[in-house]
Chimera marker file (.cmm) of the C-alpha trace (Angstrom):
<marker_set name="trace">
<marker id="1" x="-11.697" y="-31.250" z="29.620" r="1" g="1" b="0" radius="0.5"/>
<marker id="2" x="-10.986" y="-28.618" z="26.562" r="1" g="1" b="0" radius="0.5"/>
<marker id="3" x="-12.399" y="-25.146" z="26.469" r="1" g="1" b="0" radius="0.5"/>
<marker id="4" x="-15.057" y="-25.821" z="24.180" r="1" g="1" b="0" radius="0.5"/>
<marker id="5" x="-16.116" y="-28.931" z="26.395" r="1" g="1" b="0" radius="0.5"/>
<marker id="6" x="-16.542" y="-26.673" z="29.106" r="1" g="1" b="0" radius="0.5"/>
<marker id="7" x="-18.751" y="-23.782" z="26.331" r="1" g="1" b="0" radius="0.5"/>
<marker id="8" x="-20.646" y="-26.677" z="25.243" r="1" g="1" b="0" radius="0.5"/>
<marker id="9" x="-21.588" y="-28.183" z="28.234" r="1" g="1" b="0" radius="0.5"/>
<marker id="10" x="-21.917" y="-25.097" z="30.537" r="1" g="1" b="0" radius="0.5"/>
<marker id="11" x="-25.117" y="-23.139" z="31.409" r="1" g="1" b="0" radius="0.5"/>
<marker id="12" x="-23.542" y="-19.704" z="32.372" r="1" g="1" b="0" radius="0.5"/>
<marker id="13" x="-25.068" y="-17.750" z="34.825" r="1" g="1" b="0" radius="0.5"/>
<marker id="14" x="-25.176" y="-14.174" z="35.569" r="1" g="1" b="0" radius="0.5"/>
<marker id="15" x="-22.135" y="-12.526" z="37.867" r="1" g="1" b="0" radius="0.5"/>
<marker id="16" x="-23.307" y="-11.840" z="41.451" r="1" g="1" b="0" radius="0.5"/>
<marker id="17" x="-22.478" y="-8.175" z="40.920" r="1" g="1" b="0" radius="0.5"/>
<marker id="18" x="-24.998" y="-7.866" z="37.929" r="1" g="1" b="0" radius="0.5"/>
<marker id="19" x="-27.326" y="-10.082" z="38.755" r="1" g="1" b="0" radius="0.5"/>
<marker id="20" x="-29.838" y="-10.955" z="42.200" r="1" g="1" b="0" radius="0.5"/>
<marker id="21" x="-28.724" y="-9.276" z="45.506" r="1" g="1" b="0" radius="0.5"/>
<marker id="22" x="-26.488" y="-11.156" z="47.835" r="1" g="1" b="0" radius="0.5"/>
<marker id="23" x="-28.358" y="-11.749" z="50.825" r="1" g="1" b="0" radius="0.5"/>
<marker id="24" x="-25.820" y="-10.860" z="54.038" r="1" g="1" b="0" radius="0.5"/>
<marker id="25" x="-25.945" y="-13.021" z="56.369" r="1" g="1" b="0" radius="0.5"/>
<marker id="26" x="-23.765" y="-12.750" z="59.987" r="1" g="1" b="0" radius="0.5"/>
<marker id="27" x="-21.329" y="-10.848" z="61.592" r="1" g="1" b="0" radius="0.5"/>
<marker id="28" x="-18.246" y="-8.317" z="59.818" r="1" g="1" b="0" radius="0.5"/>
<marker id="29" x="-15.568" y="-5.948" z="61.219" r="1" g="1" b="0" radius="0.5"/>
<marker id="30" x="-15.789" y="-3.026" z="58.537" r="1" g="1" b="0" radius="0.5"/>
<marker id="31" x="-13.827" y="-0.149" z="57.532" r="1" g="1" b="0" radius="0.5"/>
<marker id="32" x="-16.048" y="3.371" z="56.685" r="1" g="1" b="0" radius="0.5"/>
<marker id="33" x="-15.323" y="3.913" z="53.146" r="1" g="1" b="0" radius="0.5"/>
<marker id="34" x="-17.810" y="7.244" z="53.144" r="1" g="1" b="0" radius="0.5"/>
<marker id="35" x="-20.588" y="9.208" z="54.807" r="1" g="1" b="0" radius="0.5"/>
<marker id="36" x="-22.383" y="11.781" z="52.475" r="1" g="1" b="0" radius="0.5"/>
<marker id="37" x="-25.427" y="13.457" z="51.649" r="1" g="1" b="0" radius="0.5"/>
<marker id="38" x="-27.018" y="12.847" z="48.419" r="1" g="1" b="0" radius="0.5"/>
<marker id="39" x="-29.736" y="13.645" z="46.196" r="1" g="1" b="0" radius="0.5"/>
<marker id="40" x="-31.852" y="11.180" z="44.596" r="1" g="1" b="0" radius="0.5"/>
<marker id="41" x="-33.225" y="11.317" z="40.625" r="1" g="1" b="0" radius="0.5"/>
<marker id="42" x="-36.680" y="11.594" z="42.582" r="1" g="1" b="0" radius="0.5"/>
<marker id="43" x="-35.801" y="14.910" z="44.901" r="1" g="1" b="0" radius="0.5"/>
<marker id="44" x="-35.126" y="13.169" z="48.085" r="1" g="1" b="0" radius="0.5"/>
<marker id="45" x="-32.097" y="13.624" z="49.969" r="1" g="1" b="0" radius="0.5"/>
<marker id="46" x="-30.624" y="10.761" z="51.704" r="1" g="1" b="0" radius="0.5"/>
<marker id="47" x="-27.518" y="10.310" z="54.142" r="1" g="1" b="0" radius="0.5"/>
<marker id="48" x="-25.762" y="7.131" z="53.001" r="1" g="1" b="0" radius="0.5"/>
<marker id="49" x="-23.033" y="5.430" z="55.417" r="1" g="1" b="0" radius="0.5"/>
<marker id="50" x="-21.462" y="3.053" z="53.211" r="1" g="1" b="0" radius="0.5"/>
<marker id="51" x="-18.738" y="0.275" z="54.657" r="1" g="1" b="0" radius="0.5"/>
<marker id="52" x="-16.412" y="-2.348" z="53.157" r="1" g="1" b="0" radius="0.5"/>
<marker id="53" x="-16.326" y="-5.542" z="55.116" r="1" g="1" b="0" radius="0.5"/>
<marker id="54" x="-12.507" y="-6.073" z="55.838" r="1" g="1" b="0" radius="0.5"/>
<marker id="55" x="-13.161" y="-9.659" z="58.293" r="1" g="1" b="0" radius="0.5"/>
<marker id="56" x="-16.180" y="-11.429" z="58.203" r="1" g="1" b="0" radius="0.5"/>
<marker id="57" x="-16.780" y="-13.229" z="62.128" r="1" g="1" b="0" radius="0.5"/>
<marker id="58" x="-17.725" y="-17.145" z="61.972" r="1" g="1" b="0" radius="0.5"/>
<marker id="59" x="-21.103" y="-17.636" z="63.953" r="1" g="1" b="0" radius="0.5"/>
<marker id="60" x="-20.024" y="-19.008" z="67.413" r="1" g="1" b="0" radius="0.5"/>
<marker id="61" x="-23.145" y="-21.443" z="66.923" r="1" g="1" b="0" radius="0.5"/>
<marker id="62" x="-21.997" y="-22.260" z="63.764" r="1" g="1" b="0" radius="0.5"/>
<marker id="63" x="-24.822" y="-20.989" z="61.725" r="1" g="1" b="0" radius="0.5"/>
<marker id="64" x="-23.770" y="-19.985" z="58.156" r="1" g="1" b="0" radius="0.5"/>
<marker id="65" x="-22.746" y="-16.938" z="57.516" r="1" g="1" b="0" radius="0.5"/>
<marker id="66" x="-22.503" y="-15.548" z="54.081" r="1" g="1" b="0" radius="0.5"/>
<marker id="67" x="-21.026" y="-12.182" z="54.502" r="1" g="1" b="0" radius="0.5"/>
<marker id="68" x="-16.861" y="-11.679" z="52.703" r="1" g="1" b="0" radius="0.5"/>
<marker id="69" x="-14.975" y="-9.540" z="52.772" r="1" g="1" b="0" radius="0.5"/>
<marker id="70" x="-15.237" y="-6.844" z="50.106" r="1" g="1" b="0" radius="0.5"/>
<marker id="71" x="-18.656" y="-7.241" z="50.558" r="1" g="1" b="0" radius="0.5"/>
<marker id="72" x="-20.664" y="-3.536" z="50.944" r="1" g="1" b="0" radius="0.5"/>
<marker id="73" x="-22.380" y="-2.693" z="53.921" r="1" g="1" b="0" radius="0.5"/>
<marker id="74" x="-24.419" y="0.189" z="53.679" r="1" g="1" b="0" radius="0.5"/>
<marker id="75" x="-26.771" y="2.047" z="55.963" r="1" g="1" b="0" radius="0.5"/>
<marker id="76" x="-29.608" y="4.905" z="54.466" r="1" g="1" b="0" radius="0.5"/>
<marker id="77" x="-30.873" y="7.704" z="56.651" r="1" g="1" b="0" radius="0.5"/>
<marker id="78" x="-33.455" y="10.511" z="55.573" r="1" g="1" b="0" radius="0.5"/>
<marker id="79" x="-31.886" y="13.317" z="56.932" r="1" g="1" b="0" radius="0.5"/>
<marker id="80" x="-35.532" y="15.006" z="56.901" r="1" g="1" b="0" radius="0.5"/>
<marker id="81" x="-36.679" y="12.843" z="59.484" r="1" g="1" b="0" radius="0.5"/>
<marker id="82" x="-36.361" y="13.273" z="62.813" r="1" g="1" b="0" radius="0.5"/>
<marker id="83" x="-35.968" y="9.325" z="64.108" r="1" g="1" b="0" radius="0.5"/>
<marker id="84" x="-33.771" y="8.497" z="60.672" r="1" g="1" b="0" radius="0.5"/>
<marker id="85" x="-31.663" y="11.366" z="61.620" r="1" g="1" b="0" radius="0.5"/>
<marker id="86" x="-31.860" y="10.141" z="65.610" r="1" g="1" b="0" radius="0.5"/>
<marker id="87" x="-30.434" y="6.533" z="64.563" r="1" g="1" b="0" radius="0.5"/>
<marker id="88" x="-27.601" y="7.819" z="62.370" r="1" g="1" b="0" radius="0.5"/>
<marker id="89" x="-26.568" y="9.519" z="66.098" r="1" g="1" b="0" radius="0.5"/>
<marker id="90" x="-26.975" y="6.114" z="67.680" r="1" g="1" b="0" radius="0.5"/>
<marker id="91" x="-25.456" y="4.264" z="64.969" r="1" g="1" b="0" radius="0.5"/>
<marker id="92" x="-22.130" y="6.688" z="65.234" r="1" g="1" b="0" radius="0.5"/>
<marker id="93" x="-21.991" y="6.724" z="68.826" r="1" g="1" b="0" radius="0.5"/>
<marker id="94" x="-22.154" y="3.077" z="68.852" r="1" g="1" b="0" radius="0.5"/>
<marker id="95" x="-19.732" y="2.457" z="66.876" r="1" g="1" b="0" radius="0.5"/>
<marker id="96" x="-17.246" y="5.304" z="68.465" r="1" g="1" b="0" radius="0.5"/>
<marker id="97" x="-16.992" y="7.582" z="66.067" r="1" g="1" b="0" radius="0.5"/>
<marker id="98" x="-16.316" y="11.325" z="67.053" r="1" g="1" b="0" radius="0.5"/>
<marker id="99" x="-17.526" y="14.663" z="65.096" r="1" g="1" b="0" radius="0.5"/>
<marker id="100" x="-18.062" y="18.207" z="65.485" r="1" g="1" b="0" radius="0.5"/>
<marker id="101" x="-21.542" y="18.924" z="66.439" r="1" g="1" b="0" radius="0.5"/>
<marker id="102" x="-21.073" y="22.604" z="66.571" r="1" g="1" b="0" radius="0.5"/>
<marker id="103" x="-21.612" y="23.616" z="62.921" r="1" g="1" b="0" radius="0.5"/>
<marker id="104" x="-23.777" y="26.065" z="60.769" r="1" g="1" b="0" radius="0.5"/>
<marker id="105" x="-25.453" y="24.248" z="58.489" r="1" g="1" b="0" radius="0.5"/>
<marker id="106" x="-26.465" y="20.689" z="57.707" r="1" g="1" b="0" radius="0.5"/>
<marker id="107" x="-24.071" y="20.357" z="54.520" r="1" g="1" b="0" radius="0.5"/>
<marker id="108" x="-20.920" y="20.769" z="57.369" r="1" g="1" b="0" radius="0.5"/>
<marker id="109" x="-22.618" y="18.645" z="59.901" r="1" g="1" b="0" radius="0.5"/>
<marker id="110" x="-22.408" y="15.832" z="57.174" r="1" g="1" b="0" radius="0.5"/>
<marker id="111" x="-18.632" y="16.474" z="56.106" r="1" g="1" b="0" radius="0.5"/>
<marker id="112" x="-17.903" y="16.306" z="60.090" r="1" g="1" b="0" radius="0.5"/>
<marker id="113" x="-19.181" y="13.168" z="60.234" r="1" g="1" b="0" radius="0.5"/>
<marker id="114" x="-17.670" y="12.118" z="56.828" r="1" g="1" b="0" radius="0.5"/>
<marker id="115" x="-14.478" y="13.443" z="58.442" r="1" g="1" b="0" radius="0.5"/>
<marker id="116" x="-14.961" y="11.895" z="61.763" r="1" g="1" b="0" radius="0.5"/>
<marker id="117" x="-16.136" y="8.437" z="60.473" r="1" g="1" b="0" radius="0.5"/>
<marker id="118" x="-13.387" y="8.448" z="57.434" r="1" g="1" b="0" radius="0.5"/>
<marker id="119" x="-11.307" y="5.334" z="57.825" r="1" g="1" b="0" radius="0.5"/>
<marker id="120" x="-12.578" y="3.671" z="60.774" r="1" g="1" b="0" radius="0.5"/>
<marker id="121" x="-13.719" y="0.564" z="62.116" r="1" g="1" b="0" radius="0.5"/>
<marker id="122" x="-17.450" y="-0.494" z="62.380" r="1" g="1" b="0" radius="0.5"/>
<marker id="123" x="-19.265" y="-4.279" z="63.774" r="1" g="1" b="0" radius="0.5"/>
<marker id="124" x="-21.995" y="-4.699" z="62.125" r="1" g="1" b="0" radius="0.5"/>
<marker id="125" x="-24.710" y="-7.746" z="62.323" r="1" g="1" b="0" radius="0.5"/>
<marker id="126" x="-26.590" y="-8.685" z="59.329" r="1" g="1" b="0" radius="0.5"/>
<marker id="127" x="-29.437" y="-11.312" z="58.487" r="1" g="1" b="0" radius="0.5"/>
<marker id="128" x="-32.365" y="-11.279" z="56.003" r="1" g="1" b="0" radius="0.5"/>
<marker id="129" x="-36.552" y="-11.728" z="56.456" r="1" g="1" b="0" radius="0.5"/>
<marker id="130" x="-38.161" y="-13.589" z="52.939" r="1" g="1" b="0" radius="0.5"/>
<marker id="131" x="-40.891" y="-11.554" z="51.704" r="1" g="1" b="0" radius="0.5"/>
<marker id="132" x="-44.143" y="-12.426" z="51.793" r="1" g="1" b="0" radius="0.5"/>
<marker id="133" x="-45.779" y="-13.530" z="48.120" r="1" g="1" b="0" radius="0.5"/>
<marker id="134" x="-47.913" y="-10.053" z="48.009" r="1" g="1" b="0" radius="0.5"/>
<marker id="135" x="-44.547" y="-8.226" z="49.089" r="1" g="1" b="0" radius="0.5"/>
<marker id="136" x="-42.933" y="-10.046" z="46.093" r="1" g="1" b="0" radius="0.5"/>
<marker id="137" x="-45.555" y="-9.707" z="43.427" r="1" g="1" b="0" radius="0.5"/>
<marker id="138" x="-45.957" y="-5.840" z="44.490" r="1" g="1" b="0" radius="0.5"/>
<marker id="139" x="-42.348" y="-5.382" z="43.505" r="1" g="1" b="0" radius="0.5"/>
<marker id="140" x="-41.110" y="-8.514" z="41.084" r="1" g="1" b="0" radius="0.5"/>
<marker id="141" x="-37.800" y="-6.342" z="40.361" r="1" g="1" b="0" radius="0.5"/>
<marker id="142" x="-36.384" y="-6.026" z="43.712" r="1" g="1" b="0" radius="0.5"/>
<marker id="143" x="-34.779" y="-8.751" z="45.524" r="1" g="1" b="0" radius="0.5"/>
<marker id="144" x="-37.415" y="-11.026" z="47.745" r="1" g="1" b="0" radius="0.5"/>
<marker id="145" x="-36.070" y="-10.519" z="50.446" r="1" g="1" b="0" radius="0.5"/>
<marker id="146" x="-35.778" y="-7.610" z="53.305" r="1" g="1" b="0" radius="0.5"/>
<marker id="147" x="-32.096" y="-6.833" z="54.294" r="1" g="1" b="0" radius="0.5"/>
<marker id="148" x="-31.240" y="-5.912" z="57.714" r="1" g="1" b="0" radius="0.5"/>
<marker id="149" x="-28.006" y="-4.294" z="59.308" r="1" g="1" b="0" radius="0.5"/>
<marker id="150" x="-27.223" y="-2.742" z="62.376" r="1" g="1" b="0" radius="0.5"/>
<marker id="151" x="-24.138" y="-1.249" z="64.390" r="1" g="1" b="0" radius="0.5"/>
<marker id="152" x="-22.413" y="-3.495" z="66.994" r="1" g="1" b="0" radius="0.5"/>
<marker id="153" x="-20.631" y="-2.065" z="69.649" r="1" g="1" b="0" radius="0.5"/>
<marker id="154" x="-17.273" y="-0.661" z="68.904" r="1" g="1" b="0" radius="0.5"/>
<marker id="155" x="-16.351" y="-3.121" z="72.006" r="1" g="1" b="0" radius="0.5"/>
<marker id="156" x="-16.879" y="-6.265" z="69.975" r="1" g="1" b="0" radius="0.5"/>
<marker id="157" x="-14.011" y="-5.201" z="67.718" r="1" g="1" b="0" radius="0.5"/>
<marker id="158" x="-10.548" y="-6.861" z="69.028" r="1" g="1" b="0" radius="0.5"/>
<marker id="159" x="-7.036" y="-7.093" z="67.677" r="1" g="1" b="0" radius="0.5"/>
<marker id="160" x="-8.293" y="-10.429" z="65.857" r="1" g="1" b="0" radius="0.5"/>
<marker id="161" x="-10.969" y="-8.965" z="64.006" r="1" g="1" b="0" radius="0.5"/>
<marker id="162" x="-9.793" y="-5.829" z="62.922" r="1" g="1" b="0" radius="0.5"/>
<marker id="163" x="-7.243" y="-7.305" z="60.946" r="1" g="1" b="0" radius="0.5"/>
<marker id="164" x="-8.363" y="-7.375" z="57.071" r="1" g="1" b="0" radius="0.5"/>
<marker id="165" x="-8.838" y="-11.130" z="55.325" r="1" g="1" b="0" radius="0.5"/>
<marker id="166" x="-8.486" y="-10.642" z="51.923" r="1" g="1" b="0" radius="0.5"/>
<marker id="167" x="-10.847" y="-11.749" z="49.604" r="1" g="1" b="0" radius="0.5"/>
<marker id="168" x="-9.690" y="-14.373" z="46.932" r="1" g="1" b="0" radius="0.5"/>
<link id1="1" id2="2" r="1" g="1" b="0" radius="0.2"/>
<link id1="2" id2="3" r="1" g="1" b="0" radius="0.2"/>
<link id1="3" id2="4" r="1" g="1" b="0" radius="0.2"/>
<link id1="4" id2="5" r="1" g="1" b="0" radius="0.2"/>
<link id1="5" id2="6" r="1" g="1" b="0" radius="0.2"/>
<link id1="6" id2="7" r="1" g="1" b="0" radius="0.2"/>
<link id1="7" id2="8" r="1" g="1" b="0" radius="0.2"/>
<link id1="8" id2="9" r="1" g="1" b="0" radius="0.2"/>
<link id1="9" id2="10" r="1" g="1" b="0" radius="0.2"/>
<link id1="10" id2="11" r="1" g="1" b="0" radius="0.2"/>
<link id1="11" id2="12" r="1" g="1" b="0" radius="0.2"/>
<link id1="12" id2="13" r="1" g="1" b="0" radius="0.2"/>
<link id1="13" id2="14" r="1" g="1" b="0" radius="0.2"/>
<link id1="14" id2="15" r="1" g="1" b="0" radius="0.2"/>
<link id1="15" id2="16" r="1" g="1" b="0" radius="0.2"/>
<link id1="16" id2="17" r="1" g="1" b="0" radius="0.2"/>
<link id1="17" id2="18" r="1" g="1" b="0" radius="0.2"/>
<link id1="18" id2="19" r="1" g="1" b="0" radius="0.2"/>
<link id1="19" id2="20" r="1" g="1" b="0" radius="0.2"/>
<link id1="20" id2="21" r="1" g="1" b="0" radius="0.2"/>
<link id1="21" id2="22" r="1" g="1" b="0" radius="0.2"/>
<link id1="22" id2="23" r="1" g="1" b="0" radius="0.2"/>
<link id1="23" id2="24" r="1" g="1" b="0" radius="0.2"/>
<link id1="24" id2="25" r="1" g="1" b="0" radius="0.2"/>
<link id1="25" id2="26" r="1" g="1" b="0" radius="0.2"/>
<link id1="26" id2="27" r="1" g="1" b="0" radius="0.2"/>
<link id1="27" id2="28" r="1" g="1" b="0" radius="0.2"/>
<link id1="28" id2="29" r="1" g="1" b="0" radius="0.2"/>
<link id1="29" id2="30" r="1" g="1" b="0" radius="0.2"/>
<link id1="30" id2="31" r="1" g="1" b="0" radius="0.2"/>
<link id1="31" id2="32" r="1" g="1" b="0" radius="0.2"/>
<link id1="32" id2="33" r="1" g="1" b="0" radius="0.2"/>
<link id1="33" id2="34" r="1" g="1" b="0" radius="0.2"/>
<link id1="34" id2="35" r="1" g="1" b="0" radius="0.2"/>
<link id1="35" id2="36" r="1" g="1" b="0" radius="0.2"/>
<link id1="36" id2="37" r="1" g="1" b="0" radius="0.2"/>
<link id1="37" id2="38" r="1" g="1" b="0" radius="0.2"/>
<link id1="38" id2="39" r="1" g="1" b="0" radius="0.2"/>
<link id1="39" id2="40" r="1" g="1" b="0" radius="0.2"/>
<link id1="40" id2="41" r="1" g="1" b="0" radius="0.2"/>
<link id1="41" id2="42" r="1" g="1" b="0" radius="0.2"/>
<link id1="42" id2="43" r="1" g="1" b="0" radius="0.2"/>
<link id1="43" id2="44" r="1" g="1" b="0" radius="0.2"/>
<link id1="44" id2="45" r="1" g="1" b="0" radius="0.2"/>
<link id1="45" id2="46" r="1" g="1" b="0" radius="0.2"/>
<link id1="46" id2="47" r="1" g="1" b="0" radius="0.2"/>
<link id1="47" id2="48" r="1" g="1" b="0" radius="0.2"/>
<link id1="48" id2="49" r="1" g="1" b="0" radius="0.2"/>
<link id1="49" id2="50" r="1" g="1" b="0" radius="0.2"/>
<link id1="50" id2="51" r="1" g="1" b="0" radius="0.2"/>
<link id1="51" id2="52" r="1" g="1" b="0" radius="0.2"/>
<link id1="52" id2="53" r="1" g="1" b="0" radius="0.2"/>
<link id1="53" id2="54" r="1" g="1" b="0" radius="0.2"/>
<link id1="54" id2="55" r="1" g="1" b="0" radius="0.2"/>
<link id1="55" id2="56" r="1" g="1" b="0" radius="0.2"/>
<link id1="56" id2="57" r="1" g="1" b="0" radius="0.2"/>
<link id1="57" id2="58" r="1" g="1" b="0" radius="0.2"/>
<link id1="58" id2="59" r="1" g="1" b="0" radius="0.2"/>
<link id1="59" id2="60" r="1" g="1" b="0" radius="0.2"/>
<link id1="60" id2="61" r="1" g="1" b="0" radius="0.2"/>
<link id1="61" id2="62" r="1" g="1" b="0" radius="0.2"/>
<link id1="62" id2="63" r="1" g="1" b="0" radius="0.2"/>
<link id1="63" id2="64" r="1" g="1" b="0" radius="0.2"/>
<link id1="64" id2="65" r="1" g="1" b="0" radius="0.2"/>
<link id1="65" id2="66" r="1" g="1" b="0" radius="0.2"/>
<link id1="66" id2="67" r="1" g="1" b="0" radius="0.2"/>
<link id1="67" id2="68" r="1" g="1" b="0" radius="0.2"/>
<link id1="68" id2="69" r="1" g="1" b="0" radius="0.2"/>
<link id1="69" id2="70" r="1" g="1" b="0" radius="0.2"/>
<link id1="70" id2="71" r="1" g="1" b="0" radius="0.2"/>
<link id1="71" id2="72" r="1" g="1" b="0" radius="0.2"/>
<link id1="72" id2="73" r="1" g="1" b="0" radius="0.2"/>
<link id1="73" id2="74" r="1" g="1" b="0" radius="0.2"/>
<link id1="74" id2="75" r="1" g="1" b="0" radius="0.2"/>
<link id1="75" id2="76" r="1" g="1" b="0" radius="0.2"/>
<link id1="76" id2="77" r="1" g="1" b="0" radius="0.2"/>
<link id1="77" id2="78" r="1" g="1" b="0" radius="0.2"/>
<link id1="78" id2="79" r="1" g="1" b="0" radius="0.2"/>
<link id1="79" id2="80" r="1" g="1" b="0" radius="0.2"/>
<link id1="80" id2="81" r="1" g="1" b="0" radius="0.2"/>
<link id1="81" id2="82" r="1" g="1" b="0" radius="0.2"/>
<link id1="82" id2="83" r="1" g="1" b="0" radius="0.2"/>
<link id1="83" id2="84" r="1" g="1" b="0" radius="0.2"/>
<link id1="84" id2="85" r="1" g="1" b="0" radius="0.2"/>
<link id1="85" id2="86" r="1" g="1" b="0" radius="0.2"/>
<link id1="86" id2="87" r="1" g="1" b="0" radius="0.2"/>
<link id1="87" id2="88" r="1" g="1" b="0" radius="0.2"/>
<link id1="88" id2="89" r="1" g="1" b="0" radius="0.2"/>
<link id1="89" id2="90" r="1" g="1" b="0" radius="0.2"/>
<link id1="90" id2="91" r="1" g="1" b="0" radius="0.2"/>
<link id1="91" id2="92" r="1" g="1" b="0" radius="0.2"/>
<link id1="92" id2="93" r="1" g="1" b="0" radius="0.2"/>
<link id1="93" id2="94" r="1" g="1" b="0" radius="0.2"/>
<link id1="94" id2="95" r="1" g="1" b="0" radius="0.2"/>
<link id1="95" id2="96" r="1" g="1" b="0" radius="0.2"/>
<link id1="96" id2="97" r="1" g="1" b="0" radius="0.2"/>
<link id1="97" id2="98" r="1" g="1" b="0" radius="0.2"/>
<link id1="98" id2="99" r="1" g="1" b="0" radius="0.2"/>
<link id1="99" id2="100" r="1" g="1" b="0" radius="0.2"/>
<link id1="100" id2="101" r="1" g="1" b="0" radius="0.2"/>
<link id1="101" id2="102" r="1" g="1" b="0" radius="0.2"/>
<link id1="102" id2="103" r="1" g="1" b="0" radius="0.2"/>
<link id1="103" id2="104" r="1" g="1" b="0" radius="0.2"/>
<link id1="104" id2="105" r="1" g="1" b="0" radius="0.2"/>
<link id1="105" id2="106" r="1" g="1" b="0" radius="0.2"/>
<link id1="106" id2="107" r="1" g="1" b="0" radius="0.2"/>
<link id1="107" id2="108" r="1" g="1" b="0" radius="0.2"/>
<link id1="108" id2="109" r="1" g="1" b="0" radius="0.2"/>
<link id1="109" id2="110" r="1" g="1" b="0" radius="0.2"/>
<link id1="110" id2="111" r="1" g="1" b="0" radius="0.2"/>
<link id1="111" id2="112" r="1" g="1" b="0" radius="0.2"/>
<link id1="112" id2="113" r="1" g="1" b="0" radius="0.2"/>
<link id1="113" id2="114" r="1" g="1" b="0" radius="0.2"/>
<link id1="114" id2="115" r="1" g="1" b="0" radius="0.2"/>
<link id1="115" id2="116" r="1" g="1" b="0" radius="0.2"/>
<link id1="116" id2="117" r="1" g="1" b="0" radius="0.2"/>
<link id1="117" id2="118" r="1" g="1" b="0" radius="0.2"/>
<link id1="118" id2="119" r="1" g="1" b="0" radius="0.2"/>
<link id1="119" id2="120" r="1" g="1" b="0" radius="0.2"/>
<link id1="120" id2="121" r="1" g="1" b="0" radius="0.2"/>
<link id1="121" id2="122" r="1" g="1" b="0" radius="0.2"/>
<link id1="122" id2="123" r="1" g="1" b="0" radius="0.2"/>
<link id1="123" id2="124" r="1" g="1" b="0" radius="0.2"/>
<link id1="124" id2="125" r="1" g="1" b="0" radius="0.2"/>
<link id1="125" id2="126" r="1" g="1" b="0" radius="0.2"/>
<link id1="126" id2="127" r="1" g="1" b="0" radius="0.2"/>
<link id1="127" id2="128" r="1" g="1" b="0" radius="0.2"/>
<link id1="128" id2="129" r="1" g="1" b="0" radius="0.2"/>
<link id1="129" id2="130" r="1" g="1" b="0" radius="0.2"/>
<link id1="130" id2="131" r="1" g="1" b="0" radius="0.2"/>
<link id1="131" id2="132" r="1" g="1" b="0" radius="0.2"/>
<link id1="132" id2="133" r="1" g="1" b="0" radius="0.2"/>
<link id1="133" id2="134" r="1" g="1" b="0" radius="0.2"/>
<link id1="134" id2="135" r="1" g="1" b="0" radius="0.2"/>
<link id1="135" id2="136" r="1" g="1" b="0" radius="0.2"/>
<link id1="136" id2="137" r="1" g="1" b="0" radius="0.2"/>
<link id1="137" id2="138" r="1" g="1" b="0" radius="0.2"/>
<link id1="138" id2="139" r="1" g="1" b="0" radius="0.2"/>
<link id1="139" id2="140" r="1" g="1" b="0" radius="0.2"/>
<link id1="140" id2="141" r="1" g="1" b="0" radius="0.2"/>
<link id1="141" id2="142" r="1" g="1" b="0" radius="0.2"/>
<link id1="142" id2="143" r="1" g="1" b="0" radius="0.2"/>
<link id1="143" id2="144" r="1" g="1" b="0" radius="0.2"/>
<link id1="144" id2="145" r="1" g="1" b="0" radius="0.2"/>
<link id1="145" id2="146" r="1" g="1" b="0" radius="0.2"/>
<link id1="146" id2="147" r="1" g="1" b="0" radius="0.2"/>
<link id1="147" id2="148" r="1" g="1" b="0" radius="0.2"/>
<link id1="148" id2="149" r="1" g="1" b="0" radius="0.2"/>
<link id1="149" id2="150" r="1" g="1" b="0" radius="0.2"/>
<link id1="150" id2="151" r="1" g="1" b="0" radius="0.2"/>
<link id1="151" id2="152" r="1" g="1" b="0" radius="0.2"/>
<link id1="152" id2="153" r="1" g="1" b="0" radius="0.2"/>
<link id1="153" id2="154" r="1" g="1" b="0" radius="0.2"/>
<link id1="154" id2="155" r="1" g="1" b="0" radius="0.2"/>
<link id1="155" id2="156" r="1" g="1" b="0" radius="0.2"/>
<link id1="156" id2="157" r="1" g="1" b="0" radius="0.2"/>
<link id1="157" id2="158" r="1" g="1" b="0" radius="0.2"/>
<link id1="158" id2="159" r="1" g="1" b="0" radius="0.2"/>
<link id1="159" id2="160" r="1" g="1" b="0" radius="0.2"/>
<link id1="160" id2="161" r="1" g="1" b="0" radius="0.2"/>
<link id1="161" id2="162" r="1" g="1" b="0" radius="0.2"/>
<link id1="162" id2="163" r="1" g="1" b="0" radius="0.2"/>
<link id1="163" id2="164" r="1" g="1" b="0" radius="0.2"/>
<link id1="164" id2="165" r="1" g="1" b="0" radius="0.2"/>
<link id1="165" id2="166" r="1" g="1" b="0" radius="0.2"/>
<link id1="166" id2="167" r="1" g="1" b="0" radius="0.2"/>
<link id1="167" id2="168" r="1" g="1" b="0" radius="0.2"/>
</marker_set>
């Protein structure tokens, strides 16, 4: 088949990246890529914990799974509330990462953590929940669906998992 078979005949579609959100589905290994505090366009502030999957774990059930690595995995905490804030402790401490607590000011509790978390290894589970038709219609730009991701145990990471798969 030539070229312009393939331009004729082909109905392109959009590149993941640009287009829909890729739902995450299953089980990765990831390595922290950053911790930081930002501000949004709107005013808010935000702590975002953003992770690169480097092995994605096959489903022991065989379920699929559609997490790869490279993909993002990225947790949002309002540092201005009290159980956001309390989860981001969890979510550390599960995972095993170490910071100094004893600063002045929030801005250096945040580059502790950035410092502490920098680099290191993180199992998280992921899975998605289909919105409802009023969820959907309330919001027709965002993706219909409701991601979910949450810290494993730093315990579920071995010397087979931690070892990055390239993605190709």
């Amino acid at each position: 088949m030539s070229m312009k078979d393939v331009f004729q005949n082909y109905q392109p579609v959009e590149n993941p990246e640009f287009g829909q959100k890729k739902k995450l589905i299953g089980d990765a290994v990831a390595q922290v890529v950053s911790l930081e505090k930002m501000t949004a366009k709107s005013g808010a502030d935000w702590v975002i914990f953003k992770c690169e999957a480097i092995h994605p774990i096959a489903d022991p059930k065989g379920r699929e799974t559609t997490l790869s690595a490279g993909d993002e995995l990225t947790r949002v905490y309002n540092p201005n509330d009290n159980e956001s804030m309390q989860e981001l402790a969890n979510d550390l401490f599960t995972a095993g990462i170490e910071f100094n607590k004893d600063v002045d000011t929030d801005d250096a509790l945040v580059a502790s953590m950035a410092e502490g978390a920098k680099g290191k290894l993180v199992y998280f589970r992921t899975w998605t929940k289909d919105k409802t038709e009023e969820q959907k219609a309330k919001n027709p730009q965002k993706p219909p669906f409701f991601q979910n991701i949450t810290v494993k145990s730093r315990s579920l990471i071995n010397d087979s998992n931690s070892t990055p798969v390239l993605p190709f």
